[in-house]
C-alpha positions in Angstrom: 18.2 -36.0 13.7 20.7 -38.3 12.0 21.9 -36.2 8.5 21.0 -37.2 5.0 23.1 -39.6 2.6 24.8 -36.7 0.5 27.6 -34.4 1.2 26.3 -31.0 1.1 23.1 -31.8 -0.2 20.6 -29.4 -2.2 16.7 -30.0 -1.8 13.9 -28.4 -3.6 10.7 -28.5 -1.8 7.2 -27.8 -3.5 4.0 -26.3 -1.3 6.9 -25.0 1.1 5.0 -21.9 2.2 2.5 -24.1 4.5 1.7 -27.4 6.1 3.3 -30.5 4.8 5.9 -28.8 2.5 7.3 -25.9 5.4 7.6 -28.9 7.8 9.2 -30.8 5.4 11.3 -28.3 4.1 12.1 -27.6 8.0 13.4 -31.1 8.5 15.4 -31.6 5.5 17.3 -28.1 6.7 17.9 -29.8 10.2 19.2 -32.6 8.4 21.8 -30.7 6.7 20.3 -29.8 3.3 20.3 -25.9 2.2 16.3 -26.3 0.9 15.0 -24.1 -1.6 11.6 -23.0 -0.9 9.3 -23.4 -3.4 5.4 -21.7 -3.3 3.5 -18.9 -4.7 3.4 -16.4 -1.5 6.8 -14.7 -0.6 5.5 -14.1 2.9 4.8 -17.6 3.4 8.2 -18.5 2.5 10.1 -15.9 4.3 8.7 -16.7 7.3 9.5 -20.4 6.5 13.1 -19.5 5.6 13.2 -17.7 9.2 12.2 -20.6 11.3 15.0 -22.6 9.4 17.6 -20.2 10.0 16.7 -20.0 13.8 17.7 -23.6 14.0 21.1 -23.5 12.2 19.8 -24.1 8.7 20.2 -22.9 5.1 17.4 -21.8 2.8 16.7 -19.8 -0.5 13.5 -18.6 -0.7 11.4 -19.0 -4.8 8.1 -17.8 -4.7 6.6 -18.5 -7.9 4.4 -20.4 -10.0 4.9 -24.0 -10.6 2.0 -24.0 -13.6 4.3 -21.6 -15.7 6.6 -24.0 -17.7 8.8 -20.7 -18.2 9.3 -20.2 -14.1 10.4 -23.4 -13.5 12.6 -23.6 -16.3 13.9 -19.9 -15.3 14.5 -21.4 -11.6 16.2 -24.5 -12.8 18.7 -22.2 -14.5 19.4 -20.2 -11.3 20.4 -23.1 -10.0 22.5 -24.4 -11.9 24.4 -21.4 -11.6 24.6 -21.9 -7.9 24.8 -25.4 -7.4 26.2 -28.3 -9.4 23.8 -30.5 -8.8 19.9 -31.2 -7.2 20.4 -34.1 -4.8 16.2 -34.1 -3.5 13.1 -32.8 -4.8 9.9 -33.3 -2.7 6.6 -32.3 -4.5 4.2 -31.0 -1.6 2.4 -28.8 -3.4 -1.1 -29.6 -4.5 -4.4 -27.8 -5.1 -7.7 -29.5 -3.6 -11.2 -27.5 -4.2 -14.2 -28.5 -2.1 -15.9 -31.6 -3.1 -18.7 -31.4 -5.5 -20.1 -34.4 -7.7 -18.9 -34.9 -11.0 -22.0 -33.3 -12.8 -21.2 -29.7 -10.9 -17.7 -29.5 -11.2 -16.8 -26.6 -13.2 -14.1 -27.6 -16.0 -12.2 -23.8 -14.9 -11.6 -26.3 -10.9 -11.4 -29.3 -12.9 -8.6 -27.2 -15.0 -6.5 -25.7 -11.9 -6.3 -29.0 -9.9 -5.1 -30.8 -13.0 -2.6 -28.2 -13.6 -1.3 -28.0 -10.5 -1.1 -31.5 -9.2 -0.5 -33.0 -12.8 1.2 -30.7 -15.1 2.8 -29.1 -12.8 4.9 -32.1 -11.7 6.1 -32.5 -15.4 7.3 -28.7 -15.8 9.5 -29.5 -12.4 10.9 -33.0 -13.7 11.7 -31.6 -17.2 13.4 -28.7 -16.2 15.4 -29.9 -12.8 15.9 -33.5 -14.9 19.2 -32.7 -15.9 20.2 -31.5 -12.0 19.2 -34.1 -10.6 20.7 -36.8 -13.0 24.4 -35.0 -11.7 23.7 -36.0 -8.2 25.2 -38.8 -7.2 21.6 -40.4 -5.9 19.0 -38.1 -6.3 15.9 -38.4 -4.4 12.6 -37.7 -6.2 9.5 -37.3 -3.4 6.0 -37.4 -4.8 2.7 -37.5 -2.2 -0.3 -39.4 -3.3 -3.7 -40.0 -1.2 -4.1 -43.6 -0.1 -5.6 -45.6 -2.8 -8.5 -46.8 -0.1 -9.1 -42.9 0.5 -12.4 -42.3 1.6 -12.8 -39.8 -1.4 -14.4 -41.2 -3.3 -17.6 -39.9 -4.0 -17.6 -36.1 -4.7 -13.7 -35.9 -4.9 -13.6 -37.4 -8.8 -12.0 -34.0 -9.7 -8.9 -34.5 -7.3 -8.7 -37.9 -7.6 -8.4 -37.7 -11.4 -5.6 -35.2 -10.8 -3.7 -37.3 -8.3 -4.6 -40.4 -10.8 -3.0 -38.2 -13.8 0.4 -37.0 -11.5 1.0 -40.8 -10.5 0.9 -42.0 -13.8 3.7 -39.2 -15.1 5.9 -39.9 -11.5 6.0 -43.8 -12.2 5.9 -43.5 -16.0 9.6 -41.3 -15.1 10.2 -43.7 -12.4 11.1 -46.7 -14.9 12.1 -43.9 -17.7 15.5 -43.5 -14.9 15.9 -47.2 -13.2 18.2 -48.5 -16.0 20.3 -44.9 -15.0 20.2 -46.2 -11.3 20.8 -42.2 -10.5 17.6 -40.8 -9.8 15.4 -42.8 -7.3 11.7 -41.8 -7.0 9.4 -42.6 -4.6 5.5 -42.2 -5.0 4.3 -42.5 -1.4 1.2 -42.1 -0.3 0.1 -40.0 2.9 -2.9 -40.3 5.2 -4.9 -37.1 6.2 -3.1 -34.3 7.3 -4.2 -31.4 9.9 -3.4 -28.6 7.5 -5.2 -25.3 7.3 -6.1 -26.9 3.5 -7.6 -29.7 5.0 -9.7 -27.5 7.5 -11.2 -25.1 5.2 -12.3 -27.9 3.0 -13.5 -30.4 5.8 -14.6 -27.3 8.7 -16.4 -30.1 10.6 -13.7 -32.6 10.9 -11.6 -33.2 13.9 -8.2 -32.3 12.8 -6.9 -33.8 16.7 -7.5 -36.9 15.1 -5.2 -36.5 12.3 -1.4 -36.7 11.3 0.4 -33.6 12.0 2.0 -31.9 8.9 5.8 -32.5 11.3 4.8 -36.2 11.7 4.0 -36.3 8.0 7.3 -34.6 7.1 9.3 -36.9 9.9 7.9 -39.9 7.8 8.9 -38.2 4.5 12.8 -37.8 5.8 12.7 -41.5 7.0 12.4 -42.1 3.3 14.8 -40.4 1.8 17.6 -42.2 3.7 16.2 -45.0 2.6 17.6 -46.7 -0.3 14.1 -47.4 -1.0 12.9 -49.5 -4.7 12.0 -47.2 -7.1 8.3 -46.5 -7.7 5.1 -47.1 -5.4 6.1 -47.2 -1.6 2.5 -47.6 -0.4 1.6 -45.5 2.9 4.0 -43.6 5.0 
């Protein structure tokens, strides 16, 4: 795999435990970056960090709570006092509950997929902002479902919390052009075969879907890119 356009570079990967974010994460370490792995479950993570290390790579390991304002700001300061700078960030994580129409969605799943695919996003840009303006290009990753996604009916609570964290990414997106320093990129992703996907569609044929490597091989593409900022369509 041909390496990434930084010297030394320092990546931050969301959802890294699992499916797209561990294979992402994966890649970026093959590509030279020392990734720090990002998701609540230490085991998940460790066992990422192993698989990386197997091949050569570098890793740091944050398990963690991307809701709680106070732990990302907390990780942001670690580091800084590590690294001088955040050259990539790539936002896997995401939180999708099983579908259910509008008029029976409880407000407590309405609450945790809006936290996590929404605010969540903001707590990481605020606190890692200042990192990643000292890079010399920094790469800002978010994943969005296709805007002709088949879920449609009985998805309105996800939707409205992907809606809500591509309105914050592209609102930040033209907040940093004039800088020219920080380069996001919302792209969007077609179904993955992840063990997410399978508990919430048991019935589907995940043989006929993406792999979460393939996903993550598209993703890396990207990055080297020097891509427009903003909306980059499907991947």
């Amino acid at each position: 795999m041909t390496k990434l356009p930084f010297t030394h570079p320092i990546a931050l990967v969301t959802g890294a435990g699992r499916g797209i974010g561990a294979a992402t994460a994966e890649a970026l370490a093959e590509a030279g970056a020392h990734v720090i792995l990002v998701a609540r479950t230490a085991g998940d993570l460790e066992n990422v960090e192993e698989c990386i290390y197997q091949k050569g790579g570098s890793a740091t390991i944050a398990p963690m709570d991307i809701t709680n304002l106070g732990s990302c700001r907390h990780l942001a300061a670690s580091v800084a006092g590590r690294w001088p700078a955040l050259d990539i960030i790539v936002l896997a994580a995401a939180r999708f509950d099983p579908p259910t129409s509008v008029t029976d969605l409880s407000s407590s799943s309405l609450t945790q997929m809006l936290s996590v695919n929404a605010v969540a996003q903001q707590n990481l840009l605020s606190s890692f902002h200042s990192l990643l303006q000292k890079s010399a290009s920094a790469r800002v990753i978010g994943l969005t479902i296709p805007e002709d996604s088949s879920i449609n009916a009985y998805g309105g609570g996800y939707r409205a919390s992907k809606r809500a964290m591509e309105s914050l990414l592209l609102c930040y997106s033209a907040e940093n052009e004039a800088l020219n320093t920080i380069k996001l990129a919302l792209a969007e992703l077609k179904p993955v075969a992840t063990d997410t996907r399978k508990r919430i569609f048991p019935d589907e044929d995940q043989n006929l879907l993406r792999s979460p490597k393939d996903a993550a091989e598209h993703i890396i593409k990207l990055i080297k890119q020097d891509y427009k900022n903003g909306w980059q369509g499907i991947i």
